[in-house]
VOBA-1610 file (N, C-alpha, C; in pm, whole numbers, padded with zeros to 5 digits, always signed):
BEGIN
Unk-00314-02287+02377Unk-00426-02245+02460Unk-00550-02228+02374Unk-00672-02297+02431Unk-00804-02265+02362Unk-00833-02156+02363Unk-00924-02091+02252Unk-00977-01940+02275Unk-01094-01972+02287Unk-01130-02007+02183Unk-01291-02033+02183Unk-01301-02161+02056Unk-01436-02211+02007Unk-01480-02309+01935Unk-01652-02267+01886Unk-01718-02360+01810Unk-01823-02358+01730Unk-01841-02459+01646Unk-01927-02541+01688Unk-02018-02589+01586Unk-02051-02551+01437Unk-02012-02604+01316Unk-02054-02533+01191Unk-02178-02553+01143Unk-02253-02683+01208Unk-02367-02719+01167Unk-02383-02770+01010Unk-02267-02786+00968Unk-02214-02892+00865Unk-02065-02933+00873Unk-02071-03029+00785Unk-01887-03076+00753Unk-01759-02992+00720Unk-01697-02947+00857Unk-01607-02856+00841Unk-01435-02884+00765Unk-01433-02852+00592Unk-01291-02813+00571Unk-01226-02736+00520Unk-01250-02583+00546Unk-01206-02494+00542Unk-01224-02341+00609Unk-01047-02339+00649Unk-01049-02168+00747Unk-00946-02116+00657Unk-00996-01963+00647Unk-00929-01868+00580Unk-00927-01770+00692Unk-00780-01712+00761Unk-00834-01546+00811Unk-00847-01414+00669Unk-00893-01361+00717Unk-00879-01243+00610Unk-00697-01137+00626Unk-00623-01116+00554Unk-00505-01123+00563Unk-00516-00944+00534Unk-00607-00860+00531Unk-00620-00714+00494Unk-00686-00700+00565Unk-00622-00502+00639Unk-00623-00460+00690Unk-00762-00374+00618Unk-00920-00332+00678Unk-00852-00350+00851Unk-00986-00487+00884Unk-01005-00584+00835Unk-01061-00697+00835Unk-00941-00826+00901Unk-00822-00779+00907Unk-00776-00879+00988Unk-00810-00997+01105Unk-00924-00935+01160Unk-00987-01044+01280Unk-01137-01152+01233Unk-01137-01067+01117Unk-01228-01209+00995Unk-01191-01342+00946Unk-01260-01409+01039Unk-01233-01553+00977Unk-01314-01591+00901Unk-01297-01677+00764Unk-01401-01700+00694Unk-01355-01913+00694Unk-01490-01952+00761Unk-01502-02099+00782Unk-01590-02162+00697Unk-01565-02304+00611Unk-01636-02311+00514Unk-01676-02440+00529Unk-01831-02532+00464Unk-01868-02631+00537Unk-01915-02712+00388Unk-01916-02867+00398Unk-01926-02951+00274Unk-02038-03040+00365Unk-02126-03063+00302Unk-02251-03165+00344Unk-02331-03268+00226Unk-02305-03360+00246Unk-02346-03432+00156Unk-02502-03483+00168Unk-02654-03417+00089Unk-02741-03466+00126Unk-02796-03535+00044Unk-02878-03610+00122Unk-02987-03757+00036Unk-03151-03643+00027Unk-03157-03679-00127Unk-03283-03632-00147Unk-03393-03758-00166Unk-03505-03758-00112Unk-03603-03871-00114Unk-03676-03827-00234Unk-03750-03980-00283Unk-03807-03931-00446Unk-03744-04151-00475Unk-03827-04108-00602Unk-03841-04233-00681Unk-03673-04239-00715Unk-03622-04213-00725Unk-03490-04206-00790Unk-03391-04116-00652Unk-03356-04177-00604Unk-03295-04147-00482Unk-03156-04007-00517Unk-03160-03899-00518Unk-03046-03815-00609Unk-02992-03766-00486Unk-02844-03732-00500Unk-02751-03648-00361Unk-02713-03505-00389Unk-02713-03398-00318Unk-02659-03235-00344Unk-02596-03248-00261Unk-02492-03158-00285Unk-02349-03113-00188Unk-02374-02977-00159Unk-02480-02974-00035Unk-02510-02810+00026Unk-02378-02766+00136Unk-02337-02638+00081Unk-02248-02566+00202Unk-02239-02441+00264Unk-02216-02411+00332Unk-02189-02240+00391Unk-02065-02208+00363Unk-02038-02067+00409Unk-01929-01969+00433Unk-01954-01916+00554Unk-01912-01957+00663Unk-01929-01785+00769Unk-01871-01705+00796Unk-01854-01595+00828Unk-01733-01520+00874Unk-01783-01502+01021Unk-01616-01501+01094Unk-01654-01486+01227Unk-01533-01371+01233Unk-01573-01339+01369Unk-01464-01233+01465Unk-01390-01273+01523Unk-01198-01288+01504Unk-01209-01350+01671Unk-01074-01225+01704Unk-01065-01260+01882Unk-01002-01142+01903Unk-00953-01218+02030Unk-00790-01267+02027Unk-00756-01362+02095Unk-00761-01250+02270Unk-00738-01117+02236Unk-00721-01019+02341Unk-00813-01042+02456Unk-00943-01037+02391Unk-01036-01029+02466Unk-01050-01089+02591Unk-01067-00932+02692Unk-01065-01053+02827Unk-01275-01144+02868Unk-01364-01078+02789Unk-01476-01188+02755Unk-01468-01259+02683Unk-01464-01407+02744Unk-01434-01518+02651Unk-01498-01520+02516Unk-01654-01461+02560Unk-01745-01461+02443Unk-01734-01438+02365Unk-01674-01304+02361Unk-01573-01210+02256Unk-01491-01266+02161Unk-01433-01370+02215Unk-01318-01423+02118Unk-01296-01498+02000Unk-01409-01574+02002Unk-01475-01613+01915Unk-01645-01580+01890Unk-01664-01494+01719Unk-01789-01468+01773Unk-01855-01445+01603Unk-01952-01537+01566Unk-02047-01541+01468Unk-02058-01383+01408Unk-02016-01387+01264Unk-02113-01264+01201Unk-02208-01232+01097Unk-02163-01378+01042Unk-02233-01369+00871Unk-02257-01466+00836Unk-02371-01525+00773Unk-02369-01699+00722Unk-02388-01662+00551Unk-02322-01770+00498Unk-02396-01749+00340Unk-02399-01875+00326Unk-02543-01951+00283Unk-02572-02063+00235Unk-02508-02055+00054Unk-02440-02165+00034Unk-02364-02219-00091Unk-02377-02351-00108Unk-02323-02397-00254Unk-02293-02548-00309Unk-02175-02603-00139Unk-02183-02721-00175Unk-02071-02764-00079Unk-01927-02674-00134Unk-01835-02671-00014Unk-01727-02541-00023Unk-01614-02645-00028Unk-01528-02706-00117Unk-01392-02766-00085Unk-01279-02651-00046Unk-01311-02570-00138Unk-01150-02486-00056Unk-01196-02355-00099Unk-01113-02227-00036Unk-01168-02115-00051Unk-01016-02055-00013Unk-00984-01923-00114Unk-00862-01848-00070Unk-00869-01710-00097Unk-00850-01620+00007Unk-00851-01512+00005Unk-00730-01421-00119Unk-00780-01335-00194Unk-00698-01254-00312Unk-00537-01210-00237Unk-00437-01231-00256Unk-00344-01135-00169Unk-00295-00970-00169Unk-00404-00913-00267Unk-00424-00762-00256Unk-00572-00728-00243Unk-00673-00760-00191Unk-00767-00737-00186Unk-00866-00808-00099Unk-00996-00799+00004Unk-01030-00897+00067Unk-01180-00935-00014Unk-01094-01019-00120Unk-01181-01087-00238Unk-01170-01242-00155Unk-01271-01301-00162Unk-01293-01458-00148Unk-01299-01558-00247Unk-01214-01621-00353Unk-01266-01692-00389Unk-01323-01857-00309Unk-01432-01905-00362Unk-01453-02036-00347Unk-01464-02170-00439Unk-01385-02289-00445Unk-01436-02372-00520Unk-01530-02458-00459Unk-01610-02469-00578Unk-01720-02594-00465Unk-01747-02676-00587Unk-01862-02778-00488Unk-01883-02888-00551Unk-01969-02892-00669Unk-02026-02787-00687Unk-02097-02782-00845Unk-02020-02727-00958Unk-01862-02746-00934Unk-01765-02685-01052Unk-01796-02588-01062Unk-01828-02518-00977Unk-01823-02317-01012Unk-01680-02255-00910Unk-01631-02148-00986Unk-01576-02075-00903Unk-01653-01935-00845Unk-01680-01896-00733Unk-01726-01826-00692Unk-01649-01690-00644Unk-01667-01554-00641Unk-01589-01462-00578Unk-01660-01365-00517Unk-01664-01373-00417Unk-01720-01273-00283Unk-01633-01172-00225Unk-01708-01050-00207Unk-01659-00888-00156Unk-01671-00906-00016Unk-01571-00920+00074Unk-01537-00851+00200Unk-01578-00710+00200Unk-01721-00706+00317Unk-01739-00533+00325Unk-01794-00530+00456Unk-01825-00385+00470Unk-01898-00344+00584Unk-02015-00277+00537Unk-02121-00280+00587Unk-02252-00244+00529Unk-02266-00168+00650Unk-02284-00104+00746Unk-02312+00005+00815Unk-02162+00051+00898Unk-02101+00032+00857Unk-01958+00076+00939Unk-01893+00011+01067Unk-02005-00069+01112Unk-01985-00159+01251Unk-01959-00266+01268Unk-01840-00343+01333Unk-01800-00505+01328Unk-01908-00602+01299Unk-02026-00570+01352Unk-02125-00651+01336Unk-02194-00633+01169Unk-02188-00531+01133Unk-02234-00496+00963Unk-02122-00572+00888Unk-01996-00684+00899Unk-01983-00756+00794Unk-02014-00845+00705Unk-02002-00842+00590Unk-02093-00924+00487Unk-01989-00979+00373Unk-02001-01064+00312Unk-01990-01100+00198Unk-02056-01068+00043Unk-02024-01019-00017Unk-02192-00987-00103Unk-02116-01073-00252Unk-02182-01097-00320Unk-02141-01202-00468Unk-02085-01043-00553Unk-01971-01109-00649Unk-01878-01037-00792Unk-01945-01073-00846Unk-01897-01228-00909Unk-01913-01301-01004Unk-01943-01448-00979Unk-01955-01524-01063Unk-01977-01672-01032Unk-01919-01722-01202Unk-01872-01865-01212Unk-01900-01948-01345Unk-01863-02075-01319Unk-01932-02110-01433Unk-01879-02299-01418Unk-01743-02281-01493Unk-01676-02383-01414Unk-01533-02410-01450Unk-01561-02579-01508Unk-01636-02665-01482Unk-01615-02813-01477Unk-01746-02887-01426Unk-01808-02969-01578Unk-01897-03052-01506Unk-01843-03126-01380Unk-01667-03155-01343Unk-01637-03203-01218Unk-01646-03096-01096Unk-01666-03170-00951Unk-01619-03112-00842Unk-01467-03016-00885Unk-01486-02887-00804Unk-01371-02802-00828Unk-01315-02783-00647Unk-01234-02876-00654Unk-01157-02917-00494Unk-01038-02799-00419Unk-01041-02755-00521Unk-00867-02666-00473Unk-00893-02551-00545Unk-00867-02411-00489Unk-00843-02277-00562Unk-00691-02195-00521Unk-00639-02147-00545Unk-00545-02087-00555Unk-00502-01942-00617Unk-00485-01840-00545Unk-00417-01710-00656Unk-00280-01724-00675Unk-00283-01657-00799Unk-00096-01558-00852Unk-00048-01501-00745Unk+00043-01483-00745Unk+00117-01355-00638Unk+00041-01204-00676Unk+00001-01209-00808Unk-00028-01073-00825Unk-00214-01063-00870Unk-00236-01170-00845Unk-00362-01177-00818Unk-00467-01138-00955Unk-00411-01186-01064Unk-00450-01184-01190Unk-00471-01271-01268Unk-00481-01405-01208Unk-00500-01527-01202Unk-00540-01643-01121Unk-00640-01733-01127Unk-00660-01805-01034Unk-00656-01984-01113Unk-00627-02047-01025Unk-00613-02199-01066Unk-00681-02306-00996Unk-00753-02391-01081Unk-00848-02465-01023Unk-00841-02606-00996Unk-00791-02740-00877Unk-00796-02855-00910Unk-00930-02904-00927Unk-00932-03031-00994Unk-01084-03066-01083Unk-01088-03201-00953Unk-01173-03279-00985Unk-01221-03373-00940Unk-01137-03522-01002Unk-01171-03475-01180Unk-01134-03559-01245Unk-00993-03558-01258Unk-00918-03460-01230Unk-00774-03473-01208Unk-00734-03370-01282Unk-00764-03303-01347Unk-00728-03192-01408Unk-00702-03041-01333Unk-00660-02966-01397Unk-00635-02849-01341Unk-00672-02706-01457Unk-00751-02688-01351Unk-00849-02510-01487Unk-00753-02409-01445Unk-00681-02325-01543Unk-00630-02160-01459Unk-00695-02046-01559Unk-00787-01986-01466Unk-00859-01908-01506Unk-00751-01796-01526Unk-00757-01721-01621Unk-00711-01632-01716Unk-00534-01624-01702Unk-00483-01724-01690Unk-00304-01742-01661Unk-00308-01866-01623Unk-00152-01851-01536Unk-00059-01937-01540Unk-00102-02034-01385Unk-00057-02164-01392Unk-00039-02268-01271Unk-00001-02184-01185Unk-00025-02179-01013Unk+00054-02114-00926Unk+00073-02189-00845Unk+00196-02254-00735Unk+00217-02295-00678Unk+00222-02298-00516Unk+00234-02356-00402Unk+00245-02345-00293Unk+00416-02318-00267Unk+00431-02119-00317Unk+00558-02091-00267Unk+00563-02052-00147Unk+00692-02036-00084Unk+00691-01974+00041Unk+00749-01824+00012Unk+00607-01697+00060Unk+00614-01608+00061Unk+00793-01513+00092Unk+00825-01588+00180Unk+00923-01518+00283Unk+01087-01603+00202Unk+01049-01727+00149Unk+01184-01785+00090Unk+01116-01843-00056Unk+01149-01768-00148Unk+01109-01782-00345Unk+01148-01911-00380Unk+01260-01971-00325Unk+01280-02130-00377Unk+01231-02213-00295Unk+01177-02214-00201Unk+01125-02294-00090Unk+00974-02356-00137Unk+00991-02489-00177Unk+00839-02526-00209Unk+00824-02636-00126Unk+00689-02665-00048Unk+00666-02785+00000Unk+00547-02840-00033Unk+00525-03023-00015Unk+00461-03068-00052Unk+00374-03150+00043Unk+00268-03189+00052Unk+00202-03289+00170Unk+00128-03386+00044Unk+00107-03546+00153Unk+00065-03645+00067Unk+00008-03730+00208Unk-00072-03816+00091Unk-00174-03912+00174Unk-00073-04047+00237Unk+00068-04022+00195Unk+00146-04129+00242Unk+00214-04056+00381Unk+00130-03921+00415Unk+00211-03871+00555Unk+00290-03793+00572Unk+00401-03765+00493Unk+00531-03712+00461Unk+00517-03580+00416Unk+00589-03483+00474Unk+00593-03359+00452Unk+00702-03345+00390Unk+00781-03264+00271Unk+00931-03257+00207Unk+00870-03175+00171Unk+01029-03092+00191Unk+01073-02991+00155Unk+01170-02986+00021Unk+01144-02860-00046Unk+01200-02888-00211Unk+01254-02751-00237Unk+01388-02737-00275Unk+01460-02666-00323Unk+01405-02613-00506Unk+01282-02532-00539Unk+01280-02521-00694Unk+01402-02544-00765Unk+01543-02515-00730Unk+01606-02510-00794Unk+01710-02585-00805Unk+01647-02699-00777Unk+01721-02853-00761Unk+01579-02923-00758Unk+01461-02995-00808Unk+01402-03095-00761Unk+01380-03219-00803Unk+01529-03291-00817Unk+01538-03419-00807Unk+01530-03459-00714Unk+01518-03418-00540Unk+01519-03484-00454Unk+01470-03403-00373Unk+01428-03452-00260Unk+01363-03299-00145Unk+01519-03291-00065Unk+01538-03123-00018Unk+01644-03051+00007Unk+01682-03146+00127Unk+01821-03187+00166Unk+01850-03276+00246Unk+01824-03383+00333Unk+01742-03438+00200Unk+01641-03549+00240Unk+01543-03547+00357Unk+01461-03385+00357Unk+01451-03318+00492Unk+01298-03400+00465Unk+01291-03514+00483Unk+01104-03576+00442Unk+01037-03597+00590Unk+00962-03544+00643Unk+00898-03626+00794Unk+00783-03658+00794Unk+00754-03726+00848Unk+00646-03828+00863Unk+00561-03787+00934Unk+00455-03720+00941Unk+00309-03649+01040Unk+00241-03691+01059Unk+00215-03853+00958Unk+00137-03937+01025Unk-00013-03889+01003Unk-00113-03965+00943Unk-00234-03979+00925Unk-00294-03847+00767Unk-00221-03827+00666Unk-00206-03773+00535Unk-00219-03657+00542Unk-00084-03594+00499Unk-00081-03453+00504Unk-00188-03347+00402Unk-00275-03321+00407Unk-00401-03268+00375Unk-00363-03083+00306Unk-00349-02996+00412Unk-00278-02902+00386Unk-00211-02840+00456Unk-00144-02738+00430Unk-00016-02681+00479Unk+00002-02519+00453Unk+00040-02471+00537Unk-00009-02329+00564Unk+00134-02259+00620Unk+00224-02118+00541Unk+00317-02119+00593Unk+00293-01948+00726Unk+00356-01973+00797Unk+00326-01847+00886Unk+00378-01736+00855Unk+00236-01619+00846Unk+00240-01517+00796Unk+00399-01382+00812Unk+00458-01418+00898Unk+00599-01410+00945Unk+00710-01432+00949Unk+00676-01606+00955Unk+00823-01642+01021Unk+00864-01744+00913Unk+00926-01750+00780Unk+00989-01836+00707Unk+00972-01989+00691Unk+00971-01997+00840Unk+01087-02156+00857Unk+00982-02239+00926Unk+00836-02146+00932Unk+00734-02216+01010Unk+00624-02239+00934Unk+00574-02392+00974Unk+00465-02351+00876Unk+00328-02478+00983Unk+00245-02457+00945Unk+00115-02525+01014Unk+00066-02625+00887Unk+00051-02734+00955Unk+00035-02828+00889Unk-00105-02951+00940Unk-00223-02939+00848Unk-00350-03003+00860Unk-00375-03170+00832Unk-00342-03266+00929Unk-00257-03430+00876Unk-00385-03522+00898Unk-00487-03452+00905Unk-00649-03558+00869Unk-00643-03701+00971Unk-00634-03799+01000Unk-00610-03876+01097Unk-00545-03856+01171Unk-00442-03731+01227Unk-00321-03739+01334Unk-00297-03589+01354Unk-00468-03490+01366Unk-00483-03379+01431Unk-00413-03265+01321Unk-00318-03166+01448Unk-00314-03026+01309Unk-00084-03035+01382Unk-00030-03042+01321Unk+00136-03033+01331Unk+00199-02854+01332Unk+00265-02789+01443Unk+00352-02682+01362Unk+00476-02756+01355Unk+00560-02726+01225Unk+00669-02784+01208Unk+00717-02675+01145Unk+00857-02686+01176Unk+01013-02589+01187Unk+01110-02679+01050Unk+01126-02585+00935Unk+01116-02625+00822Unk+01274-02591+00741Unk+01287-02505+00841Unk+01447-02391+00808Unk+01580-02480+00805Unk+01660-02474+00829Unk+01819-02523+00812Unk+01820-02625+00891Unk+01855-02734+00882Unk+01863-02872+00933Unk+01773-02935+00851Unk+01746-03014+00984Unk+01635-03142+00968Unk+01491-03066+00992Unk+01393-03121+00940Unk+01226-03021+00948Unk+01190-03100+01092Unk+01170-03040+01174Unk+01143-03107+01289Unk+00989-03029+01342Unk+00923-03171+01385Unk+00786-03089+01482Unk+00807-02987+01655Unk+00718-02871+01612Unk+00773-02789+01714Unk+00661-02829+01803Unk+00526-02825+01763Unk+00391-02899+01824Unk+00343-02941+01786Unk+00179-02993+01860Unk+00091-03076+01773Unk-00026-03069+01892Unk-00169-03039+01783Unk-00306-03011+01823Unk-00368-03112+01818Unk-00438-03164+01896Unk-00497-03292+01876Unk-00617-03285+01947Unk-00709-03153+01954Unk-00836-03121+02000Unk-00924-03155+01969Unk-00929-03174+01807Unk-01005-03232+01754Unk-01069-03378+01726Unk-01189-03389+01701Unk-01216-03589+01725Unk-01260-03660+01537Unk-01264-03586+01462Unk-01254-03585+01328Unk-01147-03555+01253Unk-01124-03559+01091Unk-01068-03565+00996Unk-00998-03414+01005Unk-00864-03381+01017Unk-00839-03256+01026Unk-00795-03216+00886Unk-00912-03098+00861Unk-00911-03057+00694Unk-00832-02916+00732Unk-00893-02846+00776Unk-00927-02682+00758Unk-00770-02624+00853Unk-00698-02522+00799Unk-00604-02468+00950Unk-00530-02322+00858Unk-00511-02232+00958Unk-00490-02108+00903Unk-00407-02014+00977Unk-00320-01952+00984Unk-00271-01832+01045Unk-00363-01716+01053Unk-00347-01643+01169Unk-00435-01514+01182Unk-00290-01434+01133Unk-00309-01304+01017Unk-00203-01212+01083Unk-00279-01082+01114Unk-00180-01074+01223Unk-00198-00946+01285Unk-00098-00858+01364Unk-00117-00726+01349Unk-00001-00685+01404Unk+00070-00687+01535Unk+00015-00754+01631Unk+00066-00806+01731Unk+00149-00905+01697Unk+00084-01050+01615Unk+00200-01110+01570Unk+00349-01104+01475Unk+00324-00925+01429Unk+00427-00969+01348Unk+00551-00928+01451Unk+00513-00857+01579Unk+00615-00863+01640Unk+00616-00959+01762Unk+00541-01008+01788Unk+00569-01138+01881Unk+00514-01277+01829Unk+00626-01331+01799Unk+00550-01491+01733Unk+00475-01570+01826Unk+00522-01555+01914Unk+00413-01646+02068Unk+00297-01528+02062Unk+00248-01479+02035Unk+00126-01400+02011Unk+00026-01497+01894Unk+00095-01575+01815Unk+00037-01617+01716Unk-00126-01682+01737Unk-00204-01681+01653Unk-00329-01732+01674Unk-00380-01827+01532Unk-00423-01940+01586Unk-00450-02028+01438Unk-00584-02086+01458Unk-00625-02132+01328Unk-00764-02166+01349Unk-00776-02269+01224Unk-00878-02413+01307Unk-00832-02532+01251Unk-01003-02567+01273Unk-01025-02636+01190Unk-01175-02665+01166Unk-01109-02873+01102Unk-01234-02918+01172Unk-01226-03080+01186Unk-01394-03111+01080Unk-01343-03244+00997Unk-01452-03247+00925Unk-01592-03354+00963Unk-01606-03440+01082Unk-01776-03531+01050Unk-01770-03421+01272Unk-01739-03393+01289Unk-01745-03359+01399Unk-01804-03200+01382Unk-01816-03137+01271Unk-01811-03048+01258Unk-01802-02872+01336Unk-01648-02879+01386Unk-01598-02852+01439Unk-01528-02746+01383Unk-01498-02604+01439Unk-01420-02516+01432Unk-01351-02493+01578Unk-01209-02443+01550Unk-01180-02424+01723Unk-00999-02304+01674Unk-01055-02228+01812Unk-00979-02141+01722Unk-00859-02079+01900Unk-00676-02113+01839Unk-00598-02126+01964Unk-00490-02093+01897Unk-00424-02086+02020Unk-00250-02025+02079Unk-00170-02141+02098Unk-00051-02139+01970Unk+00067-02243+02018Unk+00120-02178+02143Unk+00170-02294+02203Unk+00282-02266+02308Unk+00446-02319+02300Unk+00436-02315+02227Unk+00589-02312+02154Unk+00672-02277+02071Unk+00590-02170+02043Unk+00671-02050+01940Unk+00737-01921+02029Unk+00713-01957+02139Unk+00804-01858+02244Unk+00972-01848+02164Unk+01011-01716+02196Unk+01167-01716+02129Unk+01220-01736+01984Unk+01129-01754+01942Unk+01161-01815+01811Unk+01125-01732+01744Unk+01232-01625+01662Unk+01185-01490+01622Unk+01108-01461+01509Unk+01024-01377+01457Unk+01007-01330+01322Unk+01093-01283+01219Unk+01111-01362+01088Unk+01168-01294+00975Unk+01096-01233+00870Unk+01118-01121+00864Unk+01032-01028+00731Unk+01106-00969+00668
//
């Protein structure tokens, strides 16, 4: 079910909710624009935003449910991930800086949220595409442009699954989602590989439930797929969007951690520039593990 949507007024690929309490209904949406500067020598900048919005799937005013609070003009934004003890923002963008922004309230009122700047540095005369934290949030890791990888003050961190420690998965531009046992990976875990069709971009596991995870496939919309014991099978699939599906995120909140059909996700599309923010309908019954 739709809740609501928005225009980013640039190239949308990236949604973060804010995962701390009590900022839980903060979405932070992030935008990449590629501009032509005129002049004797024709030169391009990669201008982007951050916004944070409200959303509040409850609300019986639609208006409500999705609803603008904060803009911050930035370099173009490739990826951005919230700290997992703190509602710190980092961002990588396209001028090789890593950026880190304070989640606050400046007069005490939903509408007084802000972002305000920590720190900033260059990591890489390259584009810095991918950011990532530690589990313990004392480290951050950077993919480069040029293919490299920066980890600011530690170690590589990986896309584990919170809820299962050996559970790693992978997405690729050949489609295929697999699933990988750390502790076996000569092969993905019972050859569990599926095909999503149009390059698996990113992948997002639900703040709850183990075996679920949301998956962003750029030509072939946004996938939830059921990842647990068997075969990985698709449970749905979003196809609202009319662009490149970059951006997709779990809300948590405490409604969802006890009803998974409560769940709320939010998926941002990139030349359409598009945010749109909804309710699977097929996570009915299908319980939470914590």
């Amino acid at each position: 079910m739709d809740l609501g949507s928005c225009n980013l007024g640039g190239n949308a690929d990236a949604v973060e909710f804010c995962p701390h309490r009590p900022f839980r209904h903060i979405l932070a949406a992030a935008t990449y624009t590629l501009q032509e500067q005129a002049g004797e020598e024709q030169q391009q900048d990669r201008a982007g935003t951050v916004s944070l919005f409200s959303v509040d799937a409850g609300a019986d005013d639609e208006s409500r449910r999705l609803r603008l609070l904060h803009t911050v003009e930035t370099a173009g934004v490739f990826d951005m991930k919230w700290s997992p003890t703190e509602p710190l923002l980092a961002q990588a963008d396209a001028h090789g800086r890593l950026v880190l922004r304070r989640l606050e309230q400046e007069d005490g009122s939903e509408e007084g949220v802000v972002l305000t700047d920590v720190c900033a540095g260059d990591v890489s005369s390259s584009m810095c595409l991918y950011v990532d934290w530690n589990q313990n949030a004392d480290s951050l890791s950077v993919g480069l442009s040029d293919g490299s990888l920066s980890v600011i003050s530690m170690r590589e961190d990986r896309l584990e699954n919170p809820l299962e420690g050996n559970m790693l998965l992978t997405g690729s531009y050949d489609e295929y989602l697999r699933v990988w046992d750390m502790r076996s990976m000569v092969k993905p875990v019972n050859e569990k590989s599926l095909n999503l069709g149009g390059g698996v971009w990113r992948i997002k596991y639900h703040p709850r439930t183990a075996d679920v995870i949301l998956a962003a496939c750029m030509h072939n919309g946004f996938a939830i797929v059921k990842v647990g014991t068997g075969d990985a099978t698709v449970m749905e699939t979003y196809c609202n969007h009319e662009s490149l599906a970059y951006g997709a995120d779990w809300q948590t909140s405490e409604v969802a951690e006890h009803n998974t059909y409560s769940s709320v996700i939010a998926t941002c599309s990139f030349y359409d520039r598009l945010l749109r923010v909804w309710q699977p309908e097929n996570l009915v019954n299908h319980p939470s593990k914590s």
